[in-house]
N, C-alpha and C positions, 0 to 999 in steps of 0.2 A: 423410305425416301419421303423427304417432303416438299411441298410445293406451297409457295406465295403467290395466288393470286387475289384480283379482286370482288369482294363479298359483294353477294347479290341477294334478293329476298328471300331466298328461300333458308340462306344461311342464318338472318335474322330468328325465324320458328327453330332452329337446330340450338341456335345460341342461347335466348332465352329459356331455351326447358332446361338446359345444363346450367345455365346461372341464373336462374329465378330469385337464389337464397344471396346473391350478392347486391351489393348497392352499385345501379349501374343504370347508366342514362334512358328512357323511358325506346321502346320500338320507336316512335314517331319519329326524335330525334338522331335516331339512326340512319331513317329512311330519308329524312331534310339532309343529313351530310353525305348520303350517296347520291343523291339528284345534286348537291351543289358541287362536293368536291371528291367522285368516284374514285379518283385517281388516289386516293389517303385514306379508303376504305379497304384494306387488305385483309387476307384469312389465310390461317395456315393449314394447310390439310396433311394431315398424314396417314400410314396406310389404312387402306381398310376404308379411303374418304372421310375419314375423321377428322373432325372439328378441332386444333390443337391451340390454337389462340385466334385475335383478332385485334385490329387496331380499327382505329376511329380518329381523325383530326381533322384542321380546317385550316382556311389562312384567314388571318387578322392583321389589321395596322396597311400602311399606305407608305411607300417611300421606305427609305430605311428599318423606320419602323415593322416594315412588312414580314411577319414571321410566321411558321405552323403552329397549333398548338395542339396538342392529344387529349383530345376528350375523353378515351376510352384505349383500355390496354386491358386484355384479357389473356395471361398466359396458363400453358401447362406446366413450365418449366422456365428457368433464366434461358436457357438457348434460342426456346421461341421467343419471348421479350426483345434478345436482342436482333435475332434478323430483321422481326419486324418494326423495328426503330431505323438500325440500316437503310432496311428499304425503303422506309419514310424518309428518312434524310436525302436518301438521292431523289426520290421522286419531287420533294422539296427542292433540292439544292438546282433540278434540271428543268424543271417544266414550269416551275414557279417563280422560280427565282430570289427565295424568302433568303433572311438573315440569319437566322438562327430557327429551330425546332426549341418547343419549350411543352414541360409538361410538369403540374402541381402534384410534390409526391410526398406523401405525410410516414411513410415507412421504410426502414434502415436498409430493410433488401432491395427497396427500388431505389435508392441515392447512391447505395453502391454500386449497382445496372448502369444505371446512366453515366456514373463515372467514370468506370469500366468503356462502355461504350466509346463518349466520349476521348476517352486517355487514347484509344487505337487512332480517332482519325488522324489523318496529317493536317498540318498547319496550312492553314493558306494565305497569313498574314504577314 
């Protein structure tokens, strides 16, 4: 079974030894988006308390403009990727009240995740 909840420091030391060899936002920065925005700092565990992804994001912009954006996406798998987008978007869509969720993606399997993703929600327009 797995469980989403939110990454704390200790999950930081676990994260970094398992992806040291990837290019990925410095500890400091991690530790600044959980003191600013806890609530868009999530971890997936699975059995065994294993570390199975993580998400990272912030809010940006003011008024309409005002949206999340994902700094950091760490999966094992598509399945992890997408809960923890899900659960960004509602934690976004309820407590913040952002416009959209946005994230810079330079490879073919993450533009097709998000689309994926995306194509499920419903319209609210």
């Amino acid at each position: 079974m797995t469980t989403i909840r939110r990454l704390c420091c200790n999950d930081l030391l676990d994260i970094t030894y398992t992806t040291i060899h990837l290019d990925m936002p410095s500890l400091s920065f991690h530790m600044g988006s959980m003191a600013l925005f806890p609530e868009y700092c999530l971890v997936v565990e699975g059995p065994g308390n294993r570390i199975r992804g993580f998400i990272c994001a912030y809010n940006w912009g003011e008024g309409e403009e005002k949206h999340c954006e994902i700094a950091d996406l760490i999966h094992i798998d598509e399945n992890i990727a997408e809960m923890l987008v899900q659960a960004l978007e509602v934690k976004a869509d309820k407590i913040q009240k952002v416009y959209y969720v946005k994230m810079e993606v330079h490879d073919q399997q993450s533009i097709d995740l998000f689309k994926s993703v995306s194509s499920r929600r419903p319209s609210s327009c």
